[in-house]
Backbone bond lengths (Angstrom), bond angles and torsions (degrees), N, CA, C in turn:
res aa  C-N    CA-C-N  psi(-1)  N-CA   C-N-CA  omega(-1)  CA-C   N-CA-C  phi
1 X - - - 1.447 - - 1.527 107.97 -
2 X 1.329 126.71 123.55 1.088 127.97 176.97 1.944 111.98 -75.87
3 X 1.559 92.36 164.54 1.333 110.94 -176.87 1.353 97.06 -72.16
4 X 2.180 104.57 145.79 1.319 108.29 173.79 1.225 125.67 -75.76
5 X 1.137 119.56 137.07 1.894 111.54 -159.66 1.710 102.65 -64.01
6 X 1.052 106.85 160.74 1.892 111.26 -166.89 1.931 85.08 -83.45
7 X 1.418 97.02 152.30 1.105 119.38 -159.37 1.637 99.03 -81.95
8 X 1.522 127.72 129.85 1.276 125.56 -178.86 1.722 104.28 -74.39
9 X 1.596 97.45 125.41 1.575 119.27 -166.85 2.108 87.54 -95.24
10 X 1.622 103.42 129.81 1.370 106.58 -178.64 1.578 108.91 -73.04
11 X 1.088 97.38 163.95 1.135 112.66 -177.63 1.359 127.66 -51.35
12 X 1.217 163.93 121.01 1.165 148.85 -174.84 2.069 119.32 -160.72
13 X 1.141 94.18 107.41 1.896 109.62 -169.24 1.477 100.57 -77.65
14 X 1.324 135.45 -27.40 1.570 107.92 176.92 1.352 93.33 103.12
15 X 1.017 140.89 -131.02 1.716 136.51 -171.63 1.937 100.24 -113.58
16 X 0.984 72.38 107.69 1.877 74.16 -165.91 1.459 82.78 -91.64
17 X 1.393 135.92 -40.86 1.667 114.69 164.97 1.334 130.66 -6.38
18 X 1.600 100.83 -68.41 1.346 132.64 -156.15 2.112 102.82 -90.32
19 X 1.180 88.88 -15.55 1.721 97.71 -176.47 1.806 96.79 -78.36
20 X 1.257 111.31 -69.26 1.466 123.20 167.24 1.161 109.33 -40.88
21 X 1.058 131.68 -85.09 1.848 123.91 -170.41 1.735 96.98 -51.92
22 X 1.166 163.53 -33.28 1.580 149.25 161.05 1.510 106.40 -50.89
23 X 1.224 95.50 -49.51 1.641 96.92 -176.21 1.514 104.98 -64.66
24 X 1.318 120.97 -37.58 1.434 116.74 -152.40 1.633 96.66 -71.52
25 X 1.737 107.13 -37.97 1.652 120.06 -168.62 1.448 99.50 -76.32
26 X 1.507 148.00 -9.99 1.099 126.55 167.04 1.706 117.36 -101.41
27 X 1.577 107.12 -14.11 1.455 93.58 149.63 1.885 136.59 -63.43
28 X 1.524 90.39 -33.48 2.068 107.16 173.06 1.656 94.38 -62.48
29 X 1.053 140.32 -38.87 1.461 142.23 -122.00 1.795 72.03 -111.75
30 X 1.101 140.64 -70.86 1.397 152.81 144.82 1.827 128.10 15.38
31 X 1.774 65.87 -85.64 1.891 70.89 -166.06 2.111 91.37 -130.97
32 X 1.215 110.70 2.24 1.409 92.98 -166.35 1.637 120.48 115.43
33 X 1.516 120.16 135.70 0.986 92.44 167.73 1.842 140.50 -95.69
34 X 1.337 119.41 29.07 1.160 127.17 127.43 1.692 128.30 -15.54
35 X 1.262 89.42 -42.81 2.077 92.01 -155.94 1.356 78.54 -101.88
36 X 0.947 135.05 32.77 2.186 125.33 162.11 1.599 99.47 -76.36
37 X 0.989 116.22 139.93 1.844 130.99 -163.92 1.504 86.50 -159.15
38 X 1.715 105.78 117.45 1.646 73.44 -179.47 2.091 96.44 -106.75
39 X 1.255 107.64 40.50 1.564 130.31 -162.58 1.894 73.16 -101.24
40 X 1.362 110.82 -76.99 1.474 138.83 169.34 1.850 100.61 -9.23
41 X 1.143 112.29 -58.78 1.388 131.44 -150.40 1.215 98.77 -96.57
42 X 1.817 136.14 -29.80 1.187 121.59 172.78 1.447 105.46 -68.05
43 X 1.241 128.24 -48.67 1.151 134.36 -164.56 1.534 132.38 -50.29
44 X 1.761 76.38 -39.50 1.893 101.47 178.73 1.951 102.95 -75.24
45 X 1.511 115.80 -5.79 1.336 108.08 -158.34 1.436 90.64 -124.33
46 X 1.501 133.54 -1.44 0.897 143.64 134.22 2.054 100.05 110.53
47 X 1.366 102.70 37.20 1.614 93.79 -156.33 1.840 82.61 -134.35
48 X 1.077 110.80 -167.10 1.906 130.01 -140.95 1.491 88.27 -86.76
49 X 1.243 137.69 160.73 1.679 114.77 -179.44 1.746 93.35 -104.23
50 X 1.135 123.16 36.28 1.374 122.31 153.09 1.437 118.71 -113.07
51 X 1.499 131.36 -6.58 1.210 145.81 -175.01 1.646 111.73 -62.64
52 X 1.920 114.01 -48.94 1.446 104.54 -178.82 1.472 109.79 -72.42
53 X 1.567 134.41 2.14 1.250 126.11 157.58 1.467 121.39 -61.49
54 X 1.330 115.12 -35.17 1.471 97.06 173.33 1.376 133.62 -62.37
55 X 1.437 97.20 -16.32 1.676 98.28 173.21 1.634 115.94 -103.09
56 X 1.372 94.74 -20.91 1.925 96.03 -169.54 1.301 101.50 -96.15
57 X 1.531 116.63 -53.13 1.471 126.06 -176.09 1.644 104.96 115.34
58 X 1.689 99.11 -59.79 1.306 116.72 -167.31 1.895 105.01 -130.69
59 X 1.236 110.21 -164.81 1.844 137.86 156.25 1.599 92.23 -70.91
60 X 0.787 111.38 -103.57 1.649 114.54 -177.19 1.306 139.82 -28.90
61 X 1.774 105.52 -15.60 1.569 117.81 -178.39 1.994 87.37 -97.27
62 X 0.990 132.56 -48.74 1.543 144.84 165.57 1.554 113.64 -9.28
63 X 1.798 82.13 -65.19 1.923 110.96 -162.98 1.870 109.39 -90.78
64 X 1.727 92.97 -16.31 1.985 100.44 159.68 1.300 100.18 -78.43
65 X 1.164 142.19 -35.43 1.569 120.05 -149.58 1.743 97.52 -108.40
66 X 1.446 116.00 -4.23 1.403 124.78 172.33 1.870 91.33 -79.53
67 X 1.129 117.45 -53.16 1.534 125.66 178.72 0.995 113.02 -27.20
68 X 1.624 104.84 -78.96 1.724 145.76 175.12 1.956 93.61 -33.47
69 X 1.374 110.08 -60.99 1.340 100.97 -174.88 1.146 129.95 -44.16
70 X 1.854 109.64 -63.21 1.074 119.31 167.43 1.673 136.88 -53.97
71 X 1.259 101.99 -6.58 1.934 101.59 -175.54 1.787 83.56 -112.39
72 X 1.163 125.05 5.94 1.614 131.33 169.78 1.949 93.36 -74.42
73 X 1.336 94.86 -64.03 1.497 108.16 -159.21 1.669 93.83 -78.33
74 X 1.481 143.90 -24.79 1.042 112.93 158.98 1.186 136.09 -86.72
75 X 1.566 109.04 10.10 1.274 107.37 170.48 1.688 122.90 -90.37
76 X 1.501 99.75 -12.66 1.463 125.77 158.65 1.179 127.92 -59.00
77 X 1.724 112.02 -39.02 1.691 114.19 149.43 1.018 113.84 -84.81
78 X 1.248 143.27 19.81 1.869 122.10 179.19 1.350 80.23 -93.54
79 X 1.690 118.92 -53.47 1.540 122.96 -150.53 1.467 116.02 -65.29
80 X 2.184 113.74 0.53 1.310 93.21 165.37 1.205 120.23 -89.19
81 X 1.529 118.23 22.56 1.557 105.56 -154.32 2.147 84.16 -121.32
82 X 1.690 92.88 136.12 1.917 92.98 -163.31 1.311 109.46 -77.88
83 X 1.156 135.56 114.57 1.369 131.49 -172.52 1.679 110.55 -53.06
84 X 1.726 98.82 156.49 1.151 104.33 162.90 1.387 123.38 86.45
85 X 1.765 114.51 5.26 1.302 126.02 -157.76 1.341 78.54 -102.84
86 X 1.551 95.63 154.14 1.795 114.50 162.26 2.044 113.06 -34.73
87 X 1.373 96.76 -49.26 1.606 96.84 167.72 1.243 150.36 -111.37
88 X 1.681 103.45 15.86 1.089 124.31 160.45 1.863 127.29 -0.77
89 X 1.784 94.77 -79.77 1.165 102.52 173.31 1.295 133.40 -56.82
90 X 1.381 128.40 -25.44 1.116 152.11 -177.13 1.937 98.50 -79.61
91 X 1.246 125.41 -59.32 1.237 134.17 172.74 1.778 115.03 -42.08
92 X 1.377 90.77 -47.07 1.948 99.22 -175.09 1.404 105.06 -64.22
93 X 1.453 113.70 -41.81 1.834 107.47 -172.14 1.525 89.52 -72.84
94 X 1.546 143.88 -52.61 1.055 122.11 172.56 1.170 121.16 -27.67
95 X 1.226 124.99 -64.55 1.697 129.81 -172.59 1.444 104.97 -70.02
96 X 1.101 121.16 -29.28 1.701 123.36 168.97 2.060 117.51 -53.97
97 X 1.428 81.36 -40.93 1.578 87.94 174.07 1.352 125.06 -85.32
98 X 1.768 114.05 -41.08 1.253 110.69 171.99 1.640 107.47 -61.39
99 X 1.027 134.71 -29.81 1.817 137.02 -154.58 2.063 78.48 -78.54
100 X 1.031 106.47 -53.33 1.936 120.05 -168.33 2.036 83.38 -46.32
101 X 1.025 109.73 -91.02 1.318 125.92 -163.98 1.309 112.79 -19.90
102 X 2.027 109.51 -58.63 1.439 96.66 -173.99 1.364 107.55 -125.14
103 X 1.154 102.16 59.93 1.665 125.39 164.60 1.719 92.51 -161.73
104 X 1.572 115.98 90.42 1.284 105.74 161.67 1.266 124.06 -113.89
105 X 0.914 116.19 -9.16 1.887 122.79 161.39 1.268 105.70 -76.61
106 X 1.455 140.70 -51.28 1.179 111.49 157.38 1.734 134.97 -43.23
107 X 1.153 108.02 -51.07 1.334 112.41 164.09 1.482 118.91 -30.10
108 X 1.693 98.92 -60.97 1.704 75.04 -164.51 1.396 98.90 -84.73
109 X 1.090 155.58 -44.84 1.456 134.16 174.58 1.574 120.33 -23.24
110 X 1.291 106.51 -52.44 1.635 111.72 -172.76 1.268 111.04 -47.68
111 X 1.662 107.73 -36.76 1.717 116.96 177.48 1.380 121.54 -109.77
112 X 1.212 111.42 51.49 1.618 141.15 175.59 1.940 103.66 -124.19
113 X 0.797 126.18 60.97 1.672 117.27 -175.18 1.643 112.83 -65.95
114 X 1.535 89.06 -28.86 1.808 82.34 -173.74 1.443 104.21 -77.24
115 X 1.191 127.22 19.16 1.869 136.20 171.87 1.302 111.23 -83.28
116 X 1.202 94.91 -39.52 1.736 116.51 -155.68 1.771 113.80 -83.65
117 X 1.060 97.36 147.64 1.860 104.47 151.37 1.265 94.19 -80.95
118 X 1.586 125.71 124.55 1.618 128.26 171.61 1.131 105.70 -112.71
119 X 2.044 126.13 24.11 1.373 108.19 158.20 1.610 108.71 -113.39
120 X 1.009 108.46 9.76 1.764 134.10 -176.04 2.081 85.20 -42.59
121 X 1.288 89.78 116.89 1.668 96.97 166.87 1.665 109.91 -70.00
122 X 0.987 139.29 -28.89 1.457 143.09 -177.84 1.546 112.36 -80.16
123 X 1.174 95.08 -23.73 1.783 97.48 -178.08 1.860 94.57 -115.27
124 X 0.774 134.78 -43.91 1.621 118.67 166.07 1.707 127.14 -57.21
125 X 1.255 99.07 -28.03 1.553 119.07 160.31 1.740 103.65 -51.33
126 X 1.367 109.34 -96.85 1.147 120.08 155.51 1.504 145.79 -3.44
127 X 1.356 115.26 -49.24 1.584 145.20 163.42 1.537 91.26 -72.00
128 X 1.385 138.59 -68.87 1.800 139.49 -161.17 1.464 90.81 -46.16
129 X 1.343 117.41 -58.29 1.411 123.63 -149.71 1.554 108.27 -69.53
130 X 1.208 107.46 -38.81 1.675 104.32 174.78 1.733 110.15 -92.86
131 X 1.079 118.17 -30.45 1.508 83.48 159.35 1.284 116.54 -82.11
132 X 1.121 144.90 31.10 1.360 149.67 -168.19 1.640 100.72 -106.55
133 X 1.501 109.98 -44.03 1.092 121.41 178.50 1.352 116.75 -86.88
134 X 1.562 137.28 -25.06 1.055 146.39 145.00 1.379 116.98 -34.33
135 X 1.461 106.42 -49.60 1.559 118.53 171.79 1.280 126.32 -53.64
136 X 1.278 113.49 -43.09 1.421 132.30 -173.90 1.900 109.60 -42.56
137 X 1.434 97.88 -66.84 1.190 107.50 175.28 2.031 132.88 -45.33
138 X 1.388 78.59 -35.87 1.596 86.35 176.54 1.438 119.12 -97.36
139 X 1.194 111.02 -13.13 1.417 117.55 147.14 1.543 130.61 -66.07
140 X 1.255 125.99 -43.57 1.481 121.63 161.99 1.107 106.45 -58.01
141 X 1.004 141.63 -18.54 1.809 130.47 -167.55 1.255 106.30 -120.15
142 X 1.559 124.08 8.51 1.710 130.48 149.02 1.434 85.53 -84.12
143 X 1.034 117.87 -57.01 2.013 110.06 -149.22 1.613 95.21 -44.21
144 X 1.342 105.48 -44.98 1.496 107.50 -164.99 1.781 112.57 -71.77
145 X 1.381 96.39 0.45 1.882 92.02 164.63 1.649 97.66 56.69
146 X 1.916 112.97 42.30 1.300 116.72 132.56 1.353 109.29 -140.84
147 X 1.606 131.51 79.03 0.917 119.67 147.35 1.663 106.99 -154.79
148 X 1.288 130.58 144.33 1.408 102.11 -175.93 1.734 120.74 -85.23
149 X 1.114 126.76 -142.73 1.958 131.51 -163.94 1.342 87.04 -33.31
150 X 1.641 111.80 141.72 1.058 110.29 158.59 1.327 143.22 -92.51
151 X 1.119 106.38 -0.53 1.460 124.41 160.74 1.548 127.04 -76.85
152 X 1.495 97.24 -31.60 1.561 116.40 155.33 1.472 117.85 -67.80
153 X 1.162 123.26 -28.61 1.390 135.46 -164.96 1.571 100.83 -86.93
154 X 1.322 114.00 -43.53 1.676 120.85 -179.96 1.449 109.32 -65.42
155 X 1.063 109.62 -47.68 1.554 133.58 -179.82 1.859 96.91 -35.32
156 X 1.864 103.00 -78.30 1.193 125.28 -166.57 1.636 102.77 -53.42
157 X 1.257 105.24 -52.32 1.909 105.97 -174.26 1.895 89.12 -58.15
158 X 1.245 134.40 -52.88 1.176 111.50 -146.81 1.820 111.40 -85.00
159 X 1.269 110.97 -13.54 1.490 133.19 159.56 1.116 130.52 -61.69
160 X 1.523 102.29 -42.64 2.081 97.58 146.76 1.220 128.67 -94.08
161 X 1.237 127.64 13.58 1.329 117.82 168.75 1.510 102.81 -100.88
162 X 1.544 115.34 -30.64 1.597 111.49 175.55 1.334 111.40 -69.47
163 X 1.493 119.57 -40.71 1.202 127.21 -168.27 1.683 114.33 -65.47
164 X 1.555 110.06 -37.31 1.668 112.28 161.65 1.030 113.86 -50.72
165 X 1.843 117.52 -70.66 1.183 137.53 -149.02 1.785 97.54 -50.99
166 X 1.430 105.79 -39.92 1.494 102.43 -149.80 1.776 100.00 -91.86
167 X 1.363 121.39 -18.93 1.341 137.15 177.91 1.712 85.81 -62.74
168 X 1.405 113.96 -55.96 1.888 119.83 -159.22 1.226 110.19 -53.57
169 X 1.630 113.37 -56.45 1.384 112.21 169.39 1.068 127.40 -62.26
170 X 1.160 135.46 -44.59 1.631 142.89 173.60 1.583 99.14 -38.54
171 X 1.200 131.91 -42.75 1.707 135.67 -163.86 1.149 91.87 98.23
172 X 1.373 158.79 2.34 1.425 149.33 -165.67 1.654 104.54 -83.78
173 X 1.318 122.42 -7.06 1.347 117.64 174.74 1.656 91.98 -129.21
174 X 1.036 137.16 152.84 1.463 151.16 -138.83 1.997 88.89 -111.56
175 X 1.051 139.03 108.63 1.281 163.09 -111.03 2.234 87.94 -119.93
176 X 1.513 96.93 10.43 1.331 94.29 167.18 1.211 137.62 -62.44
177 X 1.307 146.10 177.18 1.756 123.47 158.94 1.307 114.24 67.99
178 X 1.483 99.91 -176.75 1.399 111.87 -170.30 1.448 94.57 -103.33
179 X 1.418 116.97 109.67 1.906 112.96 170.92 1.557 99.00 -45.89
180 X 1.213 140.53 -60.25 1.808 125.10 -163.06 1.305 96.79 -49.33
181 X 1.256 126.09 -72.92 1.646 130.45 -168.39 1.270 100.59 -45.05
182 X 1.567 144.80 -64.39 1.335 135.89 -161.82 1.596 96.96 -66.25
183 X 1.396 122.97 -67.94 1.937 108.43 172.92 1.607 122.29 -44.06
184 X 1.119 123.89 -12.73 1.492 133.48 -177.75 1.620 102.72 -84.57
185 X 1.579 116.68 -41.75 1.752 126.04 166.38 1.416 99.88 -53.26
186 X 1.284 97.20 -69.03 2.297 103.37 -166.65 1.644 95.24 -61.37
187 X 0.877 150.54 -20.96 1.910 140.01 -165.08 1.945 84.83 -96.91
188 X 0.958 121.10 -70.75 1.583 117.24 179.02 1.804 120.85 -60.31
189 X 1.352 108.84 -14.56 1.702 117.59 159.40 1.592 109.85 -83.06
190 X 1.739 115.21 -44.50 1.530 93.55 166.97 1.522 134.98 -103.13
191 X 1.259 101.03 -3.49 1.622 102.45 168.34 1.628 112.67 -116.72
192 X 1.346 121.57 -24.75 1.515 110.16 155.90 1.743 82.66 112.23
193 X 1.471 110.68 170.67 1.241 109.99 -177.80 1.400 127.10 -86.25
194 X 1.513 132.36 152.26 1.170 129.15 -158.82 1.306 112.35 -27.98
195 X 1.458 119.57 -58.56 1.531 132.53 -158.02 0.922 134.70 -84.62
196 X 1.902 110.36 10.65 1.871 158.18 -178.14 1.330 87.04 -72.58
């Protein structure tokens, strides 16, 4: 009499969530996010190519919750910087750029909207909270009656830190130096030093 055959153990990937969104961020990191397949992404994660629907739905629910992540994790660097200090503002585009630098597939997705579901509660959650904290900074330095509109003022802080960050990655600025120190020159060349 032969042995009973070993019992087929089901299938099971471990956080296939978290497998897909890595996979999804080193295809953006790659080629762009254009090339998101999420057919592409089952395959690479080794599961049914209907499986990343249960978590994404779609392309666009995928590249929201890649979004959602990233304005998660930059709101995780704004919040180390202590509000309300003489250099606050100057500190946040720092952390705006370092978060840009080594998270750049997140980056550029986050600032792709026409990708996105942009009423996604997880990624509008997410988005409030970091510009919330973005805000912070340019608000202490209106209160203090040196900075002008503050909506203009948010605008300007968040236009040079995108405007570096996104020049840095591109290669369009020469990948020398310390990016904080060179954004720490341009934030004190256009708004002047804390105590201005």
């Amino acid at each position: 009499m032969a042995p009973p055959a070993p019992a087929r153990r089901p299938y099971h990937h471990g956080d296939l969530r978290r497998a897909i969104l890595t996979a999804a961020l080193d295809v953006v990191a790659a080629d762009g996010p254009g090339a998101i397949s999420l057919r592409d992404l089952a395959r690479r994660a080794g599961v049914s190519h209907a499986a990343p629907a249960h978590h994404f739905k779609d392309r666009a629910g995928l590249l929201t919750a890649i979004a959602a992540e990233g304005y998660s994790l930059l709101a995780d660097a704004l919040a180390e910087v202590p509000a309300g200090t003489p250099d606050s503002l100057r500190e946040l585009g720092v952390q705006y750029v370092r978060f840009a630098l080594a998270h750049p597939a997140h980056f550029e997705v986050m600032h792709r909207p026409e990708l996105l579901h942009r009423d996604d509660l997880e990624f509008v959650a997410a988005r409030s909270l970091a510009w919330h904290r973005l805000r912070r900074g340019v608000e202490s330095r209106a209160a203090a009656g040196r900075g002008p509109d503050l909506e203009q003022a948010v605008l300007a802080a968040w236009s040079l830190a995108h405007g570096y960050a996104t020049l840095r990655l591109s290669g369009n600025i020469p990948g020398e130096g310390d990016p904080a120190e060179a954004f720490r020159a341009l934030a004190r060349l256009t708004f002047g030093e804390p105590g201005d």
